[in-house]
N, C-alpha and C positions, 0 to 999 in steps of 0.2 A: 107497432114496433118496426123499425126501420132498421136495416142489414146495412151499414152502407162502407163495411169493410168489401172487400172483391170476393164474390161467389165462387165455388170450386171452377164451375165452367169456364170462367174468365180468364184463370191459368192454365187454359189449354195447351197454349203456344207457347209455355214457359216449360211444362209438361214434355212435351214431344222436343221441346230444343235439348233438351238432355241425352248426351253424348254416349251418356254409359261410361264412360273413361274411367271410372272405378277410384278416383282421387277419395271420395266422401269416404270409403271404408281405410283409409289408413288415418281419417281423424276423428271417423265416428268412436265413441268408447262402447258402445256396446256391440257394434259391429268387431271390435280388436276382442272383447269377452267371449262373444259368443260364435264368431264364423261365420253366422248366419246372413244368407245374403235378404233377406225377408225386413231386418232390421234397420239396413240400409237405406239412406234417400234413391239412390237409384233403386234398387229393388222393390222401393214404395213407389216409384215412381212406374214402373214396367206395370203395379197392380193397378197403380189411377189409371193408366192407356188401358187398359182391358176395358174400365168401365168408362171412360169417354167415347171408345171404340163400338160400346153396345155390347161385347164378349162377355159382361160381366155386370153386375150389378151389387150395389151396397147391404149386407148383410151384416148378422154377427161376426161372424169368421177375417169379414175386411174390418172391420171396426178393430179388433182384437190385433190385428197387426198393426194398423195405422197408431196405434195405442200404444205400443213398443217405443215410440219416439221418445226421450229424451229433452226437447226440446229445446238443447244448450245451443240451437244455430249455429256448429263450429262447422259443420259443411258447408257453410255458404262463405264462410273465407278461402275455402281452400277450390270452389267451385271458377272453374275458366270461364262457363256461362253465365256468373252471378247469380244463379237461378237461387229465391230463397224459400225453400224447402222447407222452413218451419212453417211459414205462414200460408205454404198452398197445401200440408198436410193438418194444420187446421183447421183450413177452408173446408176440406174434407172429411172431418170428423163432426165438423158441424151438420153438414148435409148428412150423415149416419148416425146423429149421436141417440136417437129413437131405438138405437142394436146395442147401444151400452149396458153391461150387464148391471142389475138392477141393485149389484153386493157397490158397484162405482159410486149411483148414482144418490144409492144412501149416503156413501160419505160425503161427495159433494153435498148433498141435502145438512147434511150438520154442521158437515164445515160454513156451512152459510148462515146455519140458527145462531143469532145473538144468545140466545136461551141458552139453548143446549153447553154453548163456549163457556158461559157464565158458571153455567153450573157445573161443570166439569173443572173450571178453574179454581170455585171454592171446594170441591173436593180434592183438590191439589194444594190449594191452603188448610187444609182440615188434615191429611195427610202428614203436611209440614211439622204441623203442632203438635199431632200424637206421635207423632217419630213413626209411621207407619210408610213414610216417605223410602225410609234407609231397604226396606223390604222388596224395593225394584229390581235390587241388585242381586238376588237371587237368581234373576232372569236374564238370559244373555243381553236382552234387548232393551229389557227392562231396566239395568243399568244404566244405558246408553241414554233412556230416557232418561233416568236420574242425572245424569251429566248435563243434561238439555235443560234442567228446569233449575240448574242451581244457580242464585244469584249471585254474578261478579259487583254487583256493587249495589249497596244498600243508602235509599236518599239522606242525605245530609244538608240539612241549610246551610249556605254559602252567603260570603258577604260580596259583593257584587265588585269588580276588580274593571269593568269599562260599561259604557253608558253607548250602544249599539242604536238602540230608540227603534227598533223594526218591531213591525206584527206580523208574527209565524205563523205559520196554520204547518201543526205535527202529523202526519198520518202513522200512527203506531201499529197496525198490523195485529192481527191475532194473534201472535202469541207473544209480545208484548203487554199486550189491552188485558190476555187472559191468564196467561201463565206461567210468565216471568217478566219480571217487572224491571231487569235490570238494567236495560238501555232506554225505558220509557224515565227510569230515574236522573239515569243520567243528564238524560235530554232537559228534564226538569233543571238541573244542576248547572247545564251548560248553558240557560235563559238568563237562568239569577246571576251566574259570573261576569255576564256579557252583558246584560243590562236589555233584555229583545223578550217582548208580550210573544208569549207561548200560548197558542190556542188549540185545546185538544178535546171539540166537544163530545159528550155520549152518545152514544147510538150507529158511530160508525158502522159502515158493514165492511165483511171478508172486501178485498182490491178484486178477488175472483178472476186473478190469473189461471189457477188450477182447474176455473168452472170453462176458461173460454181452451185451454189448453187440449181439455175433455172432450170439446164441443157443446157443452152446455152456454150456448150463447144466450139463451133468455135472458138468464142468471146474471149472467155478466153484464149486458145491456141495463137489466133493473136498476145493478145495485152499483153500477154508472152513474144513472141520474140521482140516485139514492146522496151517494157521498159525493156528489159534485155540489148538490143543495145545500150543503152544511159546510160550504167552503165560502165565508165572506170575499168579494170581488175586490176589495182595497186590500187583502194583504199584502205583503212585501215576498213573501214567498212560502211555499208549498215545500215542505221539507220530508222526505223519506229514508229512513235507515237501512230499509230493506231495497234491496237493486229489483224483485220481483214488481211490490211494490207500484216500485216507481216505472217502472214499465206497463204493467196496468193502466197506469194515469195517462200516459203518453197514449195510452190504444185508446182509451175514453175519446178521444179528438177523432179518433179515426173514423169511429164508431159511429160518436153524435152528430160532428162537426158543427156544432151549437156554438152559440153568442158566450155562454158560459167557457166552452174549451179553450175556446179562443183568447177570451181574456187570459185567463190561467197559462196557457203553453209555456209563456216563457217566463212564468215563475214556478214552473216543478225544475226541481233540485234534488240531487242526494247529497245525503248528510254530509260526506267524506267533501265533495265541490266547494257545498258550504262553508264546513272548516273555513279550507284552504282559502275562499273568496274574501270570506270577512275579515281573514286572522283574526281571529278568536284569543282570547287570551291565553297565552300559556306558559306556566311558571318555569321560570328560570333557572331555581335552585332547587329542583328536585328530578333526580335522575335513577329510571332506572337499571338495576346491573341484568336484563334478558336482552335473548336474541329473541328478534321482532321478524316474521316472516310474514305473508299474507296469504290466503287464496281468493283467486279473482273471480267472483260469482258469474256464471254464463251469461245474466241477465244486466250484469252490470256497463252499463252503455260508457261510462269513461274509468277504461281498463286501466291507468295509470292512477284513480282516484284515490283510492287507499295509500299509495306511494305517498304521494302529495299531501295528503291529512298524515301521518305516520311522519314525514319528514318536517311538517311544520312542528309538531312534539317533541324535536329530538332526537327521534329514535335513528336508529340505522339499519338499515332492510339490509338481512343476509341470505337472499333467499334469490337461486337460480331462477330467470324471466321467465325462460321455457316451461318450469313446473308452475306456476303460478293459476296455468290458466285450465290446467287440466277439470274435470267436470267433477265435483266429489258427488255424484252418482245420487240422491238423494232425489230432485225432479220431482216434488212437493210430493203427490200422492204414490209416484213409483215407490220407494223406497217399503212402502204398506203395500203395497199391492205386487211388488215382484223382488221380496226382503234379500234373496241368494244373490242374482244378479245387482239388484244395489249395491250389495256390501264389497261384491268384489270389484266392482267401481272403485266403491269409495277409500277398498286397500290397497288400492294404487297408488292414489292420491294421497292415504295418509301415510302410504310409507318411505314414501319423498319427505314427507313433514316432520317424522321422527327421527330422521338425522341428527337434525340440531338445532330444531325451533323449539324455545323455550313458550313462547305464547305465539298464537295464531292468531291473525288478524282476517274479520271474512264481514260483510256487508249484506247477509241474506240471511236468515233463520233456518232457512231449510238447507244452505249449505251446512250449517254449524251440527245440522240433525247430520248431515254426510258424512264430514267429516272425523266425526266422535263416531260413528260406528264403524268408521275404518281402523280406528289406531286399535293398536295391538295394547299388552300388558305394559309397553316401554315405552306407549303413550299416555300411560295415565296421567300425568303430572302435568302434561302439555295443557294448557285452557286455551279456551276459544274464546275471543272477545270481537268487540264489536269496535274500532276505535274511539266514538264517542266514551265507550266506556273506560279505556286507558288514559283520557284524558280527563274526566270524573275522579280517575283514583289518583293522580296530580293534584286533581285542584284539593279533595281529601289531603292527601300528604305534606301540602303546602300550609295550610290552615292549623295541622299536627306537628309543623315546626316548634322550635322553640323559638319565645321573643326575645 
């Protein structure tokens, strides 16, 4: 198995160029929660010199902080050196990930079993049935789960409205694949409208953003070649809904630099570019009366993309740019592993949202887990949808015309 991402060592000089200038904590969000200069890219950066210096060396105790990251990269916009901080305090959890506490590295362990997804998801269809479902919400959290797993739109055959003639290859994500089906429907819905072979074989594994985020690089490198093998070389394009996802795919190149990545590169897409690329078909005479807002997933590499899907719809974005891009605190496995500080993240974030957004528009699953454990009681009613999905419940609407 070959590393051929840049070793911790390599960012020495990117390390030591670090000014200190203290820019990163007025846009770190958990740096603004908590004070703490530990949480900080500089202050992570002050512990990496300790241990390139010889002062210091990788334990639990540095794992456990380097682990505090976030991962949303929003210090490296705001950095004068360009230094990018996510991916050298990666580099560096990968060289310590042997000090991850062992409660982590189970989850990562499940979140990677096909098994385990599978059958956790039929016990969430088995839940569904007995009404045993509606019993989450007993639980503060446990709610918020319930919010997570209810389907905005249920698949309906469609009669086909353009003749597109592409072969897609879908990467639907775990909790699509497992335990909500409501944007893998859609996707189904938006083939047949569009007239484009939709290829979504079984056995996918986790994208294992969360496993390399970790430092569990094995993981990530496996199940690289794993879902790269099951990706035909003549498609027209590699589609993701999820912005994580798709950034995943993009690290595969980095990673393998293979014959395979290579082909592929510049057919990964996200879903919301898609849209907008193909114009997709979208009915004319069905409108609806919501305010339409977004939030801009951290991983989502074209921050205007949702705009651009959402305006091809119809819709009209009433929602200030500045708040858009804020982090809803979620950061795949943080959100379980550091519940108090996630949430007051993600009450930041949704308390901009309950203004005056009637429906939320967001591109990642693990934001849509952020952001529903932010809203207060005055956000109940608000949903979170995925575009693809708002444009499903158009083509539904359209079809429930009268003739």
């Amino acid at each position: 198995m070959v590393n051929r991402m840049k070793k911790f060592e390599e960012y020495k000089e990117e390390i030591y160029s670090c000014s200190r200038c203290g820019l990163c904590q007025g846009i770190c969000p958990l740096y603004k929660t908590t004070g703490l200069e530990t949480v900080v890219s500089r202050g992570q950066f002050s512990l990496l010199n300790g241990i390139l210096n010889g002062n210091m060396a990788f334990n639990k105790k540095v794992y456990k902080n380097l682990d505090m990251c976030l991962h949303c990269d929003a210090c490296k916009s705001y950095c004068p050196s360009d230094i990018d901080a996510e991916k050298i305090i990666t580099s560096a959890k990968i060289e310590c990930y042997k000090y991850a506490p062992l409660s982590k590295k189970l989850k990562l362990f499940l979140l990677n079993s096909n098994i385990f997804l599978e059958t956790a998801g039929r016990c969430v269809d088995i839940a569904r049935f007995l009404g045993l479902y509606n019993l989450l919400s007993v639980f503060s959290f446990g709610s918020v789960i319930k919010r997570f797993l209810e389907e905005n739109v249920r698949y309906k055959k469609l009669k086909s409205a353009r003749q597109l003639g592409l072969k897609v290859f879908y990467f639907p994500g775990c909790v699509n694949t497992y335990f909500n089906k409501s944007i893998l429907n859609s996707m189904r819905m938006l083939a047949e409208k569009n007239g484009f072979e939709l290829i979504i074989p079984e056995g996918l594994r986790c994208c294992s953003v969360a496993h390399l985020s970790a430092g569990d690089f094995e993981t990530f490198y496996r199940n690289a070649v794993l879902n790269l093998d099951m990706i035909p070389d003549d498609v027209d394009y590699v589609v993701f809904d999820c912005a994580s996802c798709h950034k995943a795919f993009e690290l595969y190149d980095d990673v393998l630099n293979s014959k395979k990545t290579k082909i592929l590169k510049n057919k990964l897409i996200h879903l919301n570019n898609f849209i907008d690329e193909q114009e997709v078909y979208v009915p004319s005479e069905v409108k609806f009366n919501k305010i339409v807002s977004e939030h801009i997933p951290c991983h989502l590499k074209d921050k205007e993309s949702i705009w651009k899907a959402v305006k091809k719809m119809g819709f009209v974005d009433n929602f200030e740019k500045d708040e858009t891009h804020l982090c809803c605190g979620a950061a795949g496995l943080f959100c379980f592993e550091h519940g108090k500080l996630s949430k007051e993240i993600s009450k930041k974030k949704a308390a901009k949202l309950e203004e005056k957004a009637d429906i939320v528009l967001t591109s990642c699953s693990s934001c849509t887990l952020g952001i529903l454990q932010g809203l207060s009681k005055r956000g109940e009613n608000i949903k979170i949808y995925n575009p693809v999905e708002l444009l499903a419940e158009q083509y539904i609407k359209e079809e429930n015309l009268p003739k």
